[in-house]
PDB file of N, CA, C and O in Angstrom:
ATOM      1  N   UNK A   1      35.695  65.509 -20.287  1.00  0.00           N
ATOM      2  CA  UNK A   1      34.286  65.342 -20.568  1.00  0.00           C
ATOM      3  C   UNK A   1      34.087  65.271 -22.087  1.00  0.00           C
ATOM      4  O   UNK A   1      34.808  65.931 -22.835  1.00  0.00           O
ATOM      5  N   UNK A   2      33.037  64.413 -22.583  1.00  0.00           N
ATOM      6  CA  UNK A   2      33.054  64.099 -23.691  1.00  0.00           C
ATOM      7  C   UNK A   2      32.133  64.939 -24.440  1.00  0.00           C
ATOM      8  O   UNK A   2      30.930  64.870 -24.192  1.00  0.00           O
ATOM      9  N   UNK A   3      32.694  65.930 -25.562  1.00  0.00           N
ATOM     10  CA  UNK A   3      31.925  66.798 -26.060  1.00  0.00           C
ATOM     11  C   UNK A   3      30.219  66.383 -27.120  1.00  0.00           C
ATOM     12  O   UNK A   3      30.213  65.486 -27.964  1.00  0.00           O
ATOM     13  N   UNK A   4      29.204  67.082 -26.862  1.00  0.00           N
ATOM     14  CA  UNK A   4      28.037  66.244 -27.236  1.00  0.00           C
ATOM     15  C   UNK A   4      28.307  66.637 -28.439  1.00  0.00           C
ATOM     16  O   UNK A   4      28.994  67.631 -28.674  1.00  0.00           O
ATOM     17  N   UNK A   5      27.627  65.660 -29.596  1.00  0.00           N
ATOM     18  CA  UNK A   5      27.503  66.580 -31.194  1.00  0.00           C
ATOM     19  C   UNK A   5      25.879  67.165 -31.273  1.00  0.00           C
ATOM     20  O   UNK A   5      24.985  66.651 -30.601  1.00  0.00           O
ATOM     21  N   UNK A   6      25.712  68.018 -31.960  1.00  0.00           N
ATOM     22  CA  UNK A   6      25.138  68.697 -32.346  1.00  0.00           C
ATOM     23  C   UNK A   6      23.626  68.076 -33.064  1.00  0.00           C
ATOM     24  O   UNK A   6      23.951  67.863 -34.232  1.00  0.00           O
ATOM     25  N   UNK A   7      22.376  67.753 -32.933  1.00  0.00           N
ATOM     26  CA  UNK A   7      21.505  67.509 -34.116  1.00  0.00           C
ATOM     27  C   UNK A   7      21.373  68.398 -35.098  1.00  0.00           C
ATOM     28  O   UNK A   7      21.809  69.539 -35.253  1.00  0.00           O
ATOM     29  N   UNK A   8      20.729  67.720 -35.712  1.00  0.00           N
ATOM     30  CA  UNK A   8      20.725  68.585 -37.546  1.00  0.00           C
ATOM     31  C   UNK A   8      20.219  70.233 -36.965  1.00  0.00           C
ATOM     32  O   UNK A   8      20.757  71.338 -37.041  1.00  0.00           O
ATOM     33  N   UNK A   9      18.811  69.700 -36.316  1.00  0.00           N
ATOM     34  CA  UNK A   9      18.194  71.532 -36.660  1.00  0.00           C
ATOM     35  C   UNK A   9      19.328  72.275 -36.070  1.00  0.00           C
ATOM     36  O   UNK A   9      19.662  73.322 -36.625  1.00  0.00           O
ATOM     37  N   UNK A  10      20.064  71.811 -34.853  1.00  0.00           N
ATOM     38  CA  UNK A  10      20.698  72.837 -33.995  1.00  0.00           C
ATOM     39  C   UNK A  10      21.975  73.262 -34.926  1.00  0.00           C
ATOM     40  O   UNK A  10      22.552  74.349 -34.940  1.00  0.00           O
ATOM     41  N   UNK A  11      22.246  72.113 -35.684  1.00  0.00           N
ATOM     42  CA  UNK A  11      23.370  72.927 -37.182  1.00  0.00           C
ATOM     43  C   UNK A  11      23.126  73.863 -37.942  1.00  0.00           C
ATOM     44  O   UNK A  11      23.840  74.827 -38.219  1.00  0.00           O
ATOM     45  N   UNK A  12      21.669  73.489 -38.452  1.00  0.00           N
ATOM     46  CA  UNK A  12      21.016  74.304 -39.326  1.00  0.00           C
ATOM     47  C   UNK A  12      21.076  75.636 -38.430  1.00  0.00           C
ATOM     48  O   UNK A  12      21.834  76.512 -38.848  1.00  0.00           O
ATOM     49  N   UNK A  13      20.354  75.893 -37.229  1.00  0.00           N
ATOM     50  CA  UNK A  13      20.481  77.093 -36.757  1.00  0.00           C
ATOM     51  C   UNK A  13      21.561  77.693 -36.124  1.00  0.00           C
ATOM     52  O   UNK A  13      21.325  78.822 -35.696  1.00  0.00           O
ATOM     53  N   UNK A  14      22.945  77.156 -35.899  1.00  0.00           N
ATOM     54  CA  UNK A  14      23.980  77.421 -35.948  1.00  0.00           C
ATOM     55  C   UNK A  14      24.498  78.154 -36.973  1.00  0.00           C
ATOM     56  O   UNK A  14      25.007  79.266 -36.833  1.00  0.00           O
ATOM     57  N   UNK A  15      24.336  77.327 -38.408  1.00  0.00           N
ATOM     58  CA  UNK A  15      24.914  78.361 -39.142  1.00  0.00           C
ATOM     59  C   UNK A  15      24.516  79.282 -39.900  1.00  0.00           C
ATOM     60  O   UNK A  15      25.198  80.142 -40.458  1.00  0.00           O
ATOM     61  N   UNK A  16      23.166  79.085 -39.942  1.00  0.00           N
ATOM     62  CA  UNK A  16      22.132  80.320 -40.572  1.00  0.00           C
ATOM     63  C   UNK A  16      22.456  81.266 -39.236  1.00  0.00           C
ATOM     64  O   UNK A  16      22.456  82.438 -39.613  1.00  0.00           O
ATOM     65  N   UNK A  17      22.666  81.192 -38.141  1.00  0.00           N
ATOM     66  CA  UNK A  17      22.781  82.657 -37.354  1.00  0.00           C
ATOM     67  C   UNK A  17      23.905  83.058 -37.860  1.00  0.00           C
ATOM     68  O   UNK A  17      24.073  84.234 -37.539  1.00  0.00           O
ATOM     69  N   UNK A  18      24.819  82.634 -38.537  1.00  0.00           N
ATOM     70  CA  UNK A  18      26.021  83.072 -38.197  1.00  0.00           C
ATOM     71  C   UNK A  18      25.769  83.885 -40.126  1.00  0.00           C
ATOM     72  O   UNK A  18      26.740  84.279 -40.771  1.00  0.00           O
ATOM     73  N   UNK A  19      24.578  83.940 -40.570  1.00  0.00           N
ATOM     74  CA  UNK A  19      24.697  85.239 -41.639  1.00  0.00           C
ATOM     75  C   UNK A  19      24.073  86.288 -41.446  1.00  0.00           C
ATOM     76  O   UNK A  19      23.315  86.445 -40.489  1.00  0.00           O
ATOM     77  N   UNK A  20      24.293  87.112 -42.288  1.00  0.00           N
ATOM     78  CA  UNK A  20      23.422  88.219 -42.408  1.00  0.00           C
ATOM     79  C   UNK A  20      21.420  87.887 -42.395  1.00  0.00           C
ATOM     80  O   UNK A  20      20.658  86.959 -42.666  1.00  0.00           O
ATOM     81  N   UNK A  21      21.351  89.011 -42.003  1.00  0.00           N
ATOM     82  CA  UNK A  21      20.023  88.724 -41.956  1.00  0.00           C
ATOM     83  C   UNK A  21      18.963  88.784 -43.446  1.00  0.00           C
ATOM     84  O   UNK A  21      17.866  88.229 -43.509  1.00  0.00           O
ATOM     85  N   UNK A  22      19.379  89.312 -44.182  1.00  0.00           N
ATOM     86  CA  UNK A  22      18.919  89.446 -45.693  1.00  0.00           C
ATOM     87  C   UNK A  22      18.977  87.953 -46.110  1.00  0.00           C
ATOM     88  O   UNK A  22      17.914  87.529 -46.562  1.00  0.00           O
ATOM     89  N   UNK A  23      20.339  86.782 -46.029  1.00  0.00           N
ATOM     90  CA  UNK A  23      20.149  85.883 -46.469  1.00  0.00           C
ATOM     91  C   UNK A  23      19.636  84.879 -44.843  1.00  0.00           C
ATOM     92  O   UNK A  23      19.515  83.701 -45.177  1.00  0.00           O
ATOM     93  N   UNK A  24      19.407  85.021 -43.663  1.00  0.00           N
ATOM     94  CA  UNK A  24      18.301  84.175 -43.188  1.00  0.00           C
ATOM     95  C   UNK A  24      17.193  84.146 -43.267  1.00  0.00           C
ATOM     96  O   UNK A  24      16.445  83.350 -42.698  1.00  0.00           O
ATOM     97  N   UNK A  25      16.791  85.349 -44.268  1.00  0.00           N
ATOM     98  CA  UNK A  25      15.420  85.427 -44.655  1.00  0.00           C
ATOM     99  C   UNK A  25      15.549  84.389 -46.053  1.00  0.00           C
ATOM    100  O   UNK A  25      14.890  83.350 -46.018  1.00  0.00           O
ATOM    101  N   UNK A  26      16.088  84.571 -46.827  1.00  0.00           N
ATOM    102  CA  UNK A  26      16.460  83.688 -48.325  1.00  0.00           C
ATOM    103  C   UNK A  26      16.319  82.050 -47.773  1.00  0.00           C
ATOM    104  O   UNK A  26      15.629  81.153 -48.256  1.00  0.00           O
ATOM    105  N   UNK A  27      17.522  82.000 -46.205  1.00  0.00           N
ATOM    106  CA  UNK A  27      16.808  80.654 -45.626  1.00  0.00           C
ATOM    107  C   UNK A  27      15.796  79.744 -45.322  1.00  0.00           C
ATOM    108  O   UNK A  27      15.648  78.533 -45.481  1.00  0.00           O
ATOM    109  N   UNK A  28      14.899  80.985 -44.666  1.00  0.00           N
ATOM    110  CA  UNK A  28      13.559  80.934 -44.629  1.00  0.00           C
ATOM    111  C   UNK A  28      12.701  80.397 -45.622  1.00  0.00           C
ATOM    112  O   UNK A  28      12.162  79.292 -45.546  1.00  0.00           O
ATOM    113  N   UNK A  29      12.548  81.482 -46.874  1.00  0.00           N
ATOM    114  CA  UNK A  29      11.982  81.296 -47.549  1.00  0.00           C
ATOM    115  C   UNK A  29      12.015  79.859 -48.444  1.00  0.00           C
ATOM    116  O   UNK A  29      11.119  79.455 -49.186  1.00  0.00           O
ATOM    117  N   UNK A  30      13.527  79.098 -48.110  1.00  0.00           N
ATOM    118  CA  UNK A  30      13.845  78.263 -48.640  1.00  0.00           C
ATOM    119  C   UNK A  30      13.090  77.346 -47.999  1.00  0.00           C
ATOM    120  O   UNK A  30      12.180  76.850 -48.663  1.00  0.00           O
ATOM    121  N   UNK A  31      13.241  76.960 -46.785  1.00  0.00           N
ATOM    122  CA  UNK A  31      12.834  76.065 -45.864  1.00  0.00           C
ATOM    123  C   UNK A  31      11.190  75.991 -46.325  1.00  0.00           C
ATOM    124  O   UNK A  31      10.668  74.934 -46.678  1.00  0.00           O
ATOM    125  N   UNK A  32      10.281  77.628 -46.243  1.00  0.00           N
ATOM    126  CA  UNK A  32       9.010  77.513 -46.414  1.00  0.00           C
ATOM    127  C   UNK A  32       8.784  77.156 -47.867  1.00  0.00           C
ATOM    128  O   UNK A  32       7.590  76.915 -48.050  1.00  0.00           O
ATOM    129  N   UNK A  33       9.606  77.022 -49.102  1.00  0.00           N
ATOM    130  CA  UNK A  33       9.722  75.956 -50.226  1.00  0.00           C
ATOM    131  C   UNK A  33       9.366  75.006 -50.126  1.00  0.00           C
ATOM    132  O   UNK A  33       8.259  74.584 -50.457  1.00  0.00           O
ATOM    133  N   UNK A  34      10.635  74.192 -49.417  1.00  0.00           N
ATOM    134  CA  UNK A  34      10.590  72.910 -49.139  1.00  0.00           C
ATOM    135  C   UNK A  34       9.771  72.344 -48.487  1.00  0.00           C
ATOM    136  O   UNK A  34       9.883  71.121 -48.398  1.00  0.00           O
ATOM    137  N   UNK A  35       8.865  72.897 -47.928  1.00  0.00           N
ATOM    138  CA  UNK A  35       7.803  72.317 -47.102  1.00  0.00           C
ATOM    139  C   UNK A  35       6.325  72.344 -47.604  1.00  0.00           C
ATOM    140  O   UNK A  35       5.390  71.642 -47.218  1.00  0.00           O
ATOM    141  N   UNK A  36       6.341  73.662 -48.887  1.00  0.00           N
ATOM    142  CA  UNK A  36       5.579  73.676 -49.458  1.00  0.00           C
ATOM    143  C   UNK A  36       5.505  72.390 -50.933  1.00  0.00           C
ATOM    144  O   UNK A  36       4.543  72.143 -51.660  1.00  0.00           O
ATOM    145  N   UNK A  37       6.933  71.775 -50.952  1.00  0.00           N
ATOM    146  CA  UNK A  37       7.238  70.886 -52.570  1.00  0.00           C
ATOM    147  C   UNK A  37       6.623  69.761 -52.014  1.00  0.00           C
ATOM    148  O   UNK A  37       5.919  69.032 -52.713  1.00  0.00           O
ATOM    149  N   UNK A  38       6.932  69.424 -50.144  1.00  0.00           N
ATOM    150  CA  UNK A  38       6.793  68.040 -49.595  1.00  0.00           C
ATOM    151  C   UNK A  38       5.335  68.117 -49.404  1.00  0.00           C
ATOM    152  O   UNK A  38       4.957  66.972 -49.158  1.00  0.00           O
ATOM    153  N   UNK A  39       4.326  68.946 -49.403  1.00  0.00           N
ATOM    154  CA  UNK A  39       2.813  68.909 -49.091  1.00  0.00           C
ATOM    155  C   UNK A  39       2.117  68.597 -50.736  1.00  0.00           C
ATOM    156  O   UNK A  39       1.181  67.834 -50.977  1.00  0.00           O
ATOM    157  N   UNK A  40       2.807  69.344 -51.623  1.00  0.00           N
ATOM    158  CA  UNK A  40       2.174  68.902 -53.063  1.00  0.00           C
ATOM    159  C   UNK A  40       2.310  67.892 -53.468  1.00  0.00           C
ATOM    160  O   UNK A  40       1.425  67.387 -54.158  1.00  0.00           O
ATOM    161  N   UNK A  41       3.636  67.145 -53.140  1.00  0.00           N
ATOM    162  CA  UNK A  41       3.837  65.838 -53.657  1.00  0.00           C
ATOM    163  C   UNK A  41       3.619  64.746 -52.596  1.00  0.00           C
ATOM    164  O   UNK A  41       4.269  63.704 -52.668  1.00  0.00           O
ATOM    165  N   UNK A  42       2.723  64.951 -51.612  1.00  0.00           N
ATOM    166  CA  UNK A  42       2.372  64.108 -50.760  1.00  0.00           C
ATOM    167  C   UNK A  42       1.070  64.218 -51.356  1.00  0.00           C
ATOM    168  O   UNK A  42       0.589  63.125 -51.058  1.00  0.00           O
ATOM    169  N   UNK A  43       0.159  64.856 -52.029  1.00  0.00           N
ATOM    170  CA  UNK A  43      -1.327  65.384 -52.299  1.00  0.00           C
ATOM    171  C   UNK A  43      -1.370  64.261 -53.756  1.00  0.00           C
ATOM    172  O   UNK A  43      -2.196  63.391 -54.029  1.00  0.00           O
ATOM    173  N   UNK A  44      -0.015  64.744 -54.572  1.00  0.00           N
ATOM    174  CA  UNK A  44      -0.006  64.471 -55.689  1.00  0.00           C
ATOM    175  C   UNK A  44      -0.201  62.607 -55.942  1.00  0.00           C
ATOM    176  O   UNK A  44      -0.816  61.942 -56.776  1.00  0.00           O
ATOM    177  N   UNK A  45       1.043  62.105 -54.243  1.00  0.00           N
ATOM    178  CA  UNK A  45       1.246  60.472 -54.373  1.00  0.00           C
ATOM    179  C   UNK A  45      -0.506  60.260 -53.953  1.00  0.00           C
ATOM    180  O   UNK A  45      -1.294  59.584 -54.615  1.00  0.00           O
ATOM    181  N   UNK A  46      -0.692  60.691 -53.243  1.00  0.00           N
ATOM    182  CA  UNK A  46      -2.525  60.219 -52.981  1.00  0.00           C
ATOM    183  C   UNK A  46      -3.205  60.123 -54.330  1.00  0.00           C
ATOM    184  O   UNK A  46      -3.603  59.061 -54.807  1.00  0.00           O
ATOM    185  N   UNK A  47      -3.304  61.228 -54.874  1.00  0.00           N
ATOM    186  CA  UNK A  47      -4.246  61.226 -56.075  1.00  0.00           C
ATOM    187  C   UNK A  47      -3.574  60.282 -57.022  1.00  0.00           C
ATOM    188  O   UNK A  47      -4.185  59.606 -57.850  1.00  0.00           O
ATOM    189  N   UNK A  48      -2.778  60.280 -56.914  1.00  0.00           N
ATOM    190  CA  UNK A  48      -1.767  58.754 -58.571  1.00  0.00           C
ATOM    191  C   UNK A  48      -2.426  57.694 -57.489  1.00  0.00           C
ATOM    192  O   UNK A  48      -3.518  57.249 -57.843  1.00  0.00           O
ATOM    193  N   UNK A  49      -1.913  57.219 -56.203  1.00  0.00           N
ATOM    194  CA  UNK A  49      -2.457  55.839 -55.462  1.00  0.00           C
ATOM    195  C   UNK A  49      -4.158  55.459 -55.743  1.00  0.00           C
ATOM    196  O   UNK A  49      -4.507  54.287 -55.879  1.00  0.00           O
ATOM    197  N   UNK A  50      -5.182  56.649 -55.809  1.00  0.00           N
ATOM    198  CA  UNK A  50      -6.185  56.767 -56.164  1.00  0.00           C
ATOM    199  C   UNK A  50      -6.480  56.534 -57.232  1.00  0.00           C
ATOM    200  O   UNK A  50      -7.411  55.733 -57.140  1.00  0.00           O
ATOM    201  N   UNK A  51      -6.259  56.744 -58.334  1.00  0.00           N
ATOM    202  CA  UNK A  51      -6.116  57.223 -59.660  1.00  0.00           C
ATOM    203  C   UNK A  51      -5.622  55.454 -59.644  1.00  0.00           C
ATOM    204  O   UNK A  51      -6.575  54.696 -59.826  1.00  0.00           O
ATOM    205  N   UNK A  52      -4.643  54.966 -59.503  1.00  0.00           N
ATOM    206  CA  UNK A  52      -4.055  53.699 -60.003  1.00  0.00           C
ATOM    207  C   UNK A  52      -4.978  52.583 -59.384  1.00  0.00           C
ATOM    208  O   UNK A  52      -5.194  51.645 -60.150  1.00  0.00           O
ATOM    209  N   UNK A  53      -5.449  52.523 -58.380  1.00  0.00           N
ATOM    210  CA  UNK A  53      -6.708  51.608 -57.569  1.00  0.00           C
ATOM    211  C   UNK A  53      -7.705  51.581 -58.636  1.00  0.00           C
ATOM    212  O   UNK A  53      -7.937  50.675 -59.437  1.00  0.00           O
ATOM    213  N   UNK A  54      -8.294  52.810 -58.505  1.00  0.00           N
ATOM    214  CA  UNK A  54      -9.467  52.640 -59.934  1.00  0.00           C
ATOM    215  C   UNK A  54      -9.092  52.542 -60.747  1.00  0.00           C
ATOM    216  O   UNK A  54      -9.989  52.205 -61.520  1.00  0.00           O
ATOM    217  N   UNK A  55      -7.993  52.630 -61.341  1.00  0.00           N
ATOM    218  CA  UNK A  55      -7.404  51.724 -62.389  1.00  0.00           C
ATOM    219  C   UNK A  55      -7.599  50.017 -62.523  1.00  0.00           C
ATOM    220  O   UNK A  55      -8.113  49.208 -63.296  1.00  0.00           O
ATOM    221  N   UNK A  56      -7.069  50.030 -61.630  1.00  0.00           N
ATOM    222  CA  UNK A  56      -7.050  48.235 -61.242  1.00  0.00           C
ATOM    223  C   UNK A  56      -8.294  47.600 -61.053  1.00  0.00           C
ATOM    224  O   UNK A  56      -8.600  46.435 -61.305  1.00  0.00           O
ATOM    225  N   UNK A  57      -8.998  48.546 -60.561  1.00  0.00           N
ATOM    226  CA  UNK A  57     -10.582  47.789 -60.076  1.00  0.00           C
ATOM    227  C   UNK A  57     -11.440  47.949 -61.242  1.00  0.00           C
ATOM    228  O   UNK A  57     -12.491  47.322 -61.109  1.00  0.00           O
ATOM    229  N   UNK A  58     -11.334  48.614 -62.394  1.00  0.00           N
ATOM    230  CA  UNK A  58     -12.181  49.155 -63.117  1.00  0.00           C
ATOM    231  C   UNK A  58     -12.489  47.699 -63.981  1.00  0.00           C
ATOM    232  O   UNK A  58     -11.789  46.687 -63.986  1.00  0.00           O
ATOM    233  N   UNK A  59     -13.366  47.867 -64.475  1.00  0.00           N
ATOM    234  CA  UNK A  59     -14.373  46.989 -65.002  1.00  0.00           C
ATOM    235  C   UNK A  59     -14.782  45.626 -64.009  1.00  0.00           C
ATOM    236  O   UNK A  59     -15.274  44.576 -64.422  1.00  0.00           O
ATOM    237  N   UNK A  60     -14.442  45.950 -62.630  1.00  0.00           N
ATOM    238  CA  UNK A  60     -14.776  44.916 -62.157  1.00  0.00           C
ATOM    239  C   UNK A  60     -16.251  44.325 -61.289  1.00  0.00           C
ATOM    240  O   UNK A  60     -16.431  43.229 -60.759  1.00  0.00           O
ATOM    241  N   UNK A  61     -17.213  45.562 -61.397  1.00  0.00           N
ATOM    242  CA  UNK A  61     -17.867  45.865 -60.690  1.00  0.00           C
ATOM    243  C   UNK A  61     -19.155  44.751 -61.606  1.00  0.00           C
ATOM    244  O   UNK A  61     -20.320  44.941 -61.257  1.00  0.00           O
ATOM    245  N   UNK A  62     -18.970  43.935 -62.435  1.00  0.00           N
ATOM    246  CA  UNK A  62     -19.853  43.179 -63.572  1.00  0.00           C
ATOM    247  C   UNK A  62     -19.567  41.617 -62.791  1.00  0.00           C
ATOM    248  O   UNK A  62     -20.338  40.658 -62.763  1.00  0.00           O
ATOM    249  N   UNK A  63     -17.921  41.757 -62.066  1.00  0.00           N
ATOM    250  CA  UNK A  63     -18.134  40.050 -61.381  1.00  0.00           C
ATOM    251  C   UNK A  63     -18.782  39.623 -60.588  1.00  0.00           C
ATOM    252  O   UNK A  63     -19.276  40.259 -59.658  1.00  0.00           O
ATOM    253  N   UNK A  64     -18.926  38.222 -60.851  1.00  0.00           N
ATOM    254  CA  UNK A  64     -19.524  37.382 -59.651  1.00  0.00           C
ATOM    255  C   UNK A  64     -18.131  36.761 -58.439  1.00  0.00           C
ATOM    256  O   UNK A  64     -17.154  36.044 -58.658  1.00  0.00           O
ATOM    257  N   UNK A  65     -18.645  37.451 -57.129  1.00  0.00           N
ATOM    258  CA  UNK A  65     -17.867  37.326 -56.302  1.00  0.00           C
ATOM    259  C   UNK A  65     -17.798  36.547 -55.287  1.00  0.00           C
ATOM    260  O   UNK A  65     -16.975  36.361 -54.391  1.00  0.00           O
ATOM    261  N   UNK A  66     -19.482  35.827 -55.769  1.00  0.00           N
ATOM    262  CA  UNK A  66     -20.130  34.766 -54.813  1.00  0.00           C
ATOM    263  C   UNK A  66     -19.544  33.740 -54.130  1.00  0.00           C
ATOM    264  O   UNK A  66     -19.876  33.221 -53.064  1.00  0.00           O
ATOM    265  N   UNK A  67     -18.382  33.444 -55.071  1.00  0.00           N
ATOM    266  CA  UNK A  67     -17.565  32.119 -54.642  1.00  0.00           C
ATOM    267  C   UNK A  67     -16.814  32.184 -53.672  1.00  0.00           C
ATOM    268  O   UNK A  67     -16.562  31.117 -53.111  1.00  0.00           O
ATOM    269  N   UNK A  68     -16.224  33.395 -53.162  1.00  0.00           N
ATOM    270  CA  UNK A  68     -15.491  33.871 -52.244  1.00  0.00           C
ATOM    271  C   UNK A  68     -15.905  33.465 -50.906  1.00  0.00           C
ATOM    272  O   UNK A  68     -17.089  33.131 -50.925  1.00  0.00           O
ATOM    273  N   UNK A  69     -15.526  33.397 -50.081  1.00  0.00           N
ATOM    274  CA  UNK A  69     -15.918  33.244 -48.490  1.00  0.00           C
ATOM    275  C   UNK A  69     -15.116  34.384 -47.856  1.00  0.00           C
ATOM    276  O   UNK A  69     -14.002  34.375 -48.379  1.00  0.00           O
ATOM    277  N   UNK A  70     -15.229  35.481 -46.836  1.00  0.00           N
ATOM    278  CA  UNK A  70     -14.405  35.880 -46.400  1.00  0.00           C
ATOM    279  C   UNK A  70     -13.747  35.112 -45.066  1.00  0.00           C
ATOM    280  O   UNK A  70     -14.356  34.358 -44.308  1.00  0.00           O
ATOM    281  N   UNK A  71     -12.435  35.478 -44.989  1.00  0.00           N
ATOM    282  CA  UNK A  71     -11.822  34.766 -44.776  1.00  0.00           C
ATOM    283  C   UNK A  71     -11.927  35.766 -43.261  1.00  0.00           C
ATOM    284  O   UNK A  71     -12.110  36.982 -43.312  1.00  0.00           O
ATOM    285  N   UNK A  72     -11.797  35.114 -42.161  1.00  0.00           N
ATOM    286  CA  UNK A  72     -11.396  35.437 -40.675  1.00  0.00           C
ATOM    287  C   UNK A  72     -10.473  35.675 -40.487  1.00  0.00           C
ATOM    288  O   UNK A  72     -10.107  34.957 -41.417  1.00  0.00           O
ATOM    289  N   UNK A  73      -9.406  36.127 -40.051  1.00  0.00           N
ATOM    290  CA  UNK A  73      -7.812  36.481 -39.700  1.00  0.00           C
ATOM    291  C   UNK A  73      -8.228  36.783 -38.448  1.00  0.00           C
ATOM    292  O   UNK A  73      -8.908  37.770 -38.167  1.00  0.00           O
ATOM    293  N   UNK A  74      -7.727  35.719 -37.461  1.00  0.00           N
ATOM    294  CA  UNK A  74      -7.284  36.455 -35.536  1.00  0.00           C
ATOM    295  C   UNK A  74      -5.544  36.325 -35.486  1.00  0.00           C
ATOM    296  O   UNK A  74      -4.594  35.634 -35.855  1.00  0.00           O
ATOM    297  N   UNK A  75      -5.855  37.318 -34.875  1.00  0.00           N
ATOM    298  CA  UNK A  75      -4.663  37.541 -34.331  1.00  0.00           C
ATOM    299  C   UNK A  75      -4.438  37.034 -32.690  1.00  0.00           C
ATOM    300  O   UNK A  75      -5.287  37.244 -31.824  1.00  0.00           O
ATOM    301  N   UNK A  76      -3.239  36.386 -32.458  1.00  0.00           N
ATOM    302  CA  UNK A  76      -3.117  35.971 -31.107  1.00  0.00           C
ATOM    303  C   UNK A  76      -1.908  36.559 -30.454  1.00  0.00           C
ATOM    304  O   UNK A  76      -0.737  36.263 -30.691  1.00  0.00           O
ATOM    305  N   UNK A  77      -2.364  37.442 -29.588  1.00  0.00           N
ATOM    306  CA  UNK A  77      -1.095  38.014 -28.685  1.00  0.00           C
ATOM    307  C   UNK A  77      -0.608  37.311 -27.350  1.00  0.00           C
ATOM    308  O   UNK A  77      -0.720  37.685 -26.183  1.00  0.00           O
ATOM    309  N   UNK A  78      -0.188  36.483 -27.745  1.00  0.00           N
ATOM    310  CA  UNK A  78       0.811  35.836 -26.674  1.00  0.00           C
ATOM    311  C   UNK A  78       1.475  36.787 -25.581  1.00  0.00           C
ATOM    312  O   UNK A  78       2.247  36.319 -24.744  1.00  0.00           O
TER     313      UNK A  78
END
C-alpha cells in the first residue's frame, strides 16, 4: 500500500508536538506574528493602491469628458 504524504499544516503539527511545550508556545506566538505582519501589509497595499489612484486621477476633475461615449461590453456565454 502506498504510503500518503503528509500536508503542510499536518507537518507543521507533527513537529511542533514533538517539543516541549514552552517552545510550542514560542510557535504560537510566532504563527500569531505572522498573521498579524500579513493583515498590516494587506491594510498597508490598500492604502498605497488608494493613495496611487488619487495620484493618477488628480488634477483631473477640470476635464472635458464629453467626447467619450461609453462603451457597452456583452458578454456571450456560449
Amino acid at each position: 500500500m502506498k504510503k500518503r504524504e503528509m500536508s503542510l499544516i499536518e507537518l507543521i503539527s507533527s513537529h511542533s508536538s514533538q517539543l516541549p511545550e514552552t517552545l510550542q508556545k514560542e510557535v504560537l506566538d510566532f504563527i500569531d506574528f505572522l498573521n498579524t505582519k500579513r493583515i498590516i501589509e494587506s491594510k498597508e497595499n490598500a492604502h498605497f493602491a488608494q493613495f496611487s489612484l488619487s495620484q493618477a486621477l488628480k488634477d483631473t476633475e477640470s476635464e472635458d469628458f464629453s467626447n467619450y461615449e461609453m462603451v457597452k461590453f456583452k458578454e456571450k456565454w456560449k
